[in-house]
Backbone bond lengths (Angstrom), bond angles and torsions (degrees), N, CA, C in turn:
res aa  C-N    CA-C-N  psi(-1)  N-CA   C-N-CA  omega(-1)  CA-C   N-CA-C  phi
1 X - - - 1.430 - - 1.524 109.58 -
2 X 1.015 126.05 154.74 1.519 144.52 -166.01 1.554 98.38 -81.94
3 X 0.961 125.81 140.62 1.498 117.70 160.52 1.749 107.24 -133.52
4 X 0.983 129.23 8.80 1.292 126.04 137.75 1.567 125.53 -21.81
5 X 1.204 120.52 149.67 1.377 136.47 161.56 1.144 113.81 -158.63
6 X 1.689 97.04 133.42 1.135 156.67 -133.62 1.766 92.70 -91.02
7 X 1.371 160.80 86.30 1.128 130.59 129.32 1.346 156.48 -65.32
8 X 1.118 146.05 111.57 1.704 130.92 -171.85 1.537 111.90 -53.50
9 X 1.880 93.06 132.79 1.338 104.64 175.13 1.680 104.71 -61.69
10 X 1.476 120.38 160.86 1.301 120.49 178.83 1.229 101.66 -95.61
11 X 1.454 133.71 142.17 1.369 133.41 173.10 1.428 95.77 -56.12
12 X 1.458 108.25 145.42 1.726 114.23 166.12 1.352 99.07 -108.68
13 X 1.487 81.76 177.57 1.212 90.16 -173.11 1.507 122.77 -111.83
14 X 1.519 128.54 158.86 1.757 111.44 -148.69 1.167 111.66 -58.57
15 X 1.122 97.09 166.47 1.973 89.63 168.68 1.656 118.82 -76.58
16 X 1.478 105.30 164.06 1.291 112.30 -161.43 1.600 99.04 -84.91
17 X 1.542 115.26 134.57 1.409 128.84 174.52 1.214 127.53 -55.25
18 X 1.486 100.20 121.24 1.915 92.73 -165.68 1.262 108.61 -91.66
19 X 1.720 123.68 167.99 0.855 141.58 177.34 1.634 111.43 -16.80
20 X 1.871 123.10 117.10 1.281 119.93 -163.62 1.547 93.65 -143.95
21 X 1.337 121.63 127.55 1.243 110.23 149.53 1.530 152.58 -3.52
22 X 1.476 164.72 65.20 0.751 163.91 -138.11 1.838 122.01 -123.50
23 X 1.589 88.62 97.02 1.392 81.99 169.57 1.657 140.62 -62.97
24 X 1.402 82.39 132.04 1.618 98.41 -174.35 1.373 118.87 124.89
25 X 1.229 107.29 -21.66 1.688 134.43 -169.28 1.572 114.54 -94.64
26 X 1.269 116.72 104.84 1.457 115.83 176.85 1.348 116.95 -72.28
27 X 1.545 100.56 159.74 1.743 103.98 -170.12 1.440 98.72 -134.45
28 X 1.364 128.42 177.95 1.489 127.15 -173.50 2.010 94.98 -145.25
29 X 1.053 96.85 125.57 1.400 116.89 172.62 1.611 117.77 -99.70
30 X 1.478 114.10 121.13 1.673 102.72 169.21 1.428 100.15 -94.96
31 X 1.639 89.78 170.64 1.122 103.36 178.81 1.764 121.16 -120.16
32 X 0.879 128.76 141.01 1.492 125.14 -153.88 1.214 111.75 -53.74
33 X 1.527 111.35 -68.33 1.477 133.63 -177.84 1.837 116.11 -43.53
34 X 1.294 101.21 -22.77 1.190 113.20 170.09 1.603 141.91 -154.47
35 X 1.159 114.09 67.68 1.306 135.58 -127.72 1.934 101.54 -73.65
36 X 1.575 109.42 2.69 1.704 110.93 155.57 1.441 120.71 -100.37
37 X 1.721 106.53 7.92 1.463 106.45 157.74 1.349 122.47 -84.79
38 X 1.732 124.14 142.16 1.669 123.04 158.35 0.774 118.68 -131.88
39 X 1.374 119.80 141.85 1.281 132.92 -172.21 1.980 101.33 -106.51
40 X 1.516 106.61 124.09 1.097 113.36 167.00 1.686 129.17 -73.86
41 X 1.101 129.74 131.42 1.531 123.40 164.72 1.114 131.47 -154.76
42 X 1.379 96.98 135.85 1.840 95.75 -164.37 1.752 128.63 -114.51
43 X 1.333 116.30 106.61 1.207 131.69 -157.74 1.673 106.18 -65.03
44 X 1.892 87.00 141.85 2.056 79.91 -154.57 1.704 87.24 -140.29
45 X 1.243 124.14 23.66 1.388 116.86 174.87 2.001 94.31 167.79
46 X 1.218 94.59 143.93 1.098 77.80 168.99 1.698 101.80 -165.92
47 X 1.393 127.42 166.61 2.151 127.29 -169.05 1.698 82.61 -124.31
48 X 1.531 87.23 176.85 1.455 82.34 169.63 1.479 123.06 -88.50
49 X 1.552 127.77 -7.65 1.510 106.10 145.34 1.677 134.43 -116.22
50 X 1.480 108.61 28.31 1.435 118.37 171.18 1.144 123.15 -123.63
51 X 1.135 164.16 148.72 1.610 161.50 -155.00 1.746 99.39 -150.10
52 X 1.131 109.09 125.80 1.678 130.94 164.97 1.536 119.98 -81.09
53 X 1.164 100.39 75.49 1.610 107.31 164.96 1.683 138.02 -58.81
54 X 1.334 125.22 137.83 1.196 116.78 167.67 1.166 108.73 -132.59
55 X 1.602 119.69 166.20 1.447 122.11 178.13 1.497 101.23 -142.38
56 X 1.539 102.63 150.97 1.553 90.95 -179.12 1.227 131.57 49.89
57 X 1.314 134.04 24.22 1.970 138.45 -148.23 1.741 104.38 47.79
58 X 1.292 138.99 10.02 1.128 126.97 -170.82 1.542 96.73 -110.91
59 X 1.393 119.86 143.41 1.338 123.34 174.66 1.571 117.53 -92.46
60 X 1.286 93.85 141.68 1.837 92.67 -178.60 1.828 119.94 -137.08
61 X 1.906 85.23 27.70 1.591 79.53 154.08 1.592 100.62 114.82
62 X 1.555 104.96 165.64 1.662 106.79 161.55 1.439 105.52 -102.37
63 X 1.466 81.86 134.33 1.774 98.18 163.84 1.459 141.82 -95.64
64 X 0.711 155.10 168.32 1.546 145.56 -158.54 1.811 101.57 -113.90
65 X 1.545 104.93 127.99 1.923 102.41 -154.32 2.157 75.86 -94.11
66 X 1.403 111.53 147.96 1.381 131.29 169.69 1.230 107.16 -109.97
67 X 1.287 143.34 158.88 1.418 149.82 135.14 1.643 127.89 -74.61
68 X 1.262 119.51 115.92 1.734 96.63 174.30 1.227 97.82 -91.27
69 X 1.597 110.02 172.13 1.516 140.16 175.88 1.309 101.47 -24.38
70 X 1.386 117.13 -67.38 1.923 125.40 -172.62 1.573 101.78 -66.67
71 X 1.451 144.18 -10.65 1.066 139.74 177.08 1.310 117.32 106.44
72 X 1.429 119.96 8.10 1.739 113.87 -157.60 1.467 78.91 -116.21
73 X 1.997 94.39 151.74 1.597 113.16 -173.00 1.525 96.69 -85.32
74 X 1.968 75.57 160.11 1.995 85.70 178.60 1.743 83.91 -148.25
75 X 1.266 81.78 167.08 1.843 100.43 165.68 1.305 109.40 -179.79
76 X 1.507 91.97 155.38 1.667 108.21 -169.55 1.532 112.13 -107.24
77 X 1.375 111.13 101.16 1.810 131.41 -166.26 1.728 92.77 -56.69
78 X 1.076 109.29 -51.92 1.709 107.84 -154.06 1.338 114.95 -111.52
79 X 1.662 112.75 37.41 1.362 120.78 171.00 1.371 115.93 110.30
80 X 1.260 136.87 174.57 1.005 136.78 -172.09 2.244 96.52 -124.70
81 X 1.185 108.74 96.69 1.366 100.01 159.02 1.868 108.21 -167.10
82 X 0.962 129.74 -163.77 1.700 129.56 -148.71 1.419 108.42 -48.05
83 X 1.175 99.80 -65.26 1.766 120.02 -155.78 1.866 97.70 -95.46
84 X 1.463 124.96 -2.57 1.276 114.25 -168.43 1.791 114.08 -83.93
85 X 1.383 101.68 153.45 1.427 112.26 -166.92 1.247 137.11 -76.66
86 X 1.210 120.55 121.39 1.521 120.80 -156.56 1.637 108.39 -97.04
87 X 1.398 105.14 128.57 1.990 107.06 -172.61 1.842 92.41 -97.23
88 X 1.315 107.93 131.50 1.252 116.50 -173.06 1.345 94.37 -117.57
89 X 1.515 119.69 132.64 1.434 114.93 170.49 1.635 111.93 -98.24
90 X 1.608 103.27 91.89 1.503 123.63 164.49 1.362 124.60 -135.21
């Protein structure tokens, strides 16, 4: 006979929300080619997969929100090609 006992796991609770965009909240982007440049930008609307960027008070569009590996959003303000700069919300 078994003499084990049996307890119920406790539901947990969800996991904690990673790094997300927040409007109103500026972010700083490097840039590859020169990694003591930053670029400021400040998020002014955002869905759950596009984010409303501005720079300087000037708007430059919706961006397309990514996930990294650990779960925290990223997006690329100034295009998508080699050397272009990725805004990480940390």
């Amino acid at each position: 006979m078994n003499n084990l006992i049996y307890f119920p796991t406790p539901k947990t609770a969800p996991a904690p929300k990673h790094d997300v965009f927040i409007v109103g909240k500026s972010y700083q982007a490097r840039w590859v080619g020169d990694a003591d440049l930053k670029t400021e930008y400040k998020v002014i609307a955002r869905t759950k997969s596009f984010v409303t960027l501005e720079i300087d008070g000037r708007n430059i569009g919706k961006k397309k929100i990514f996930l990294s590996d650990c779960g925290a959003e990223y997006c690329k303000p100034e295009g998508d090609y080699s050397m272009c700069p990725i805004l990480r919300c940390r």
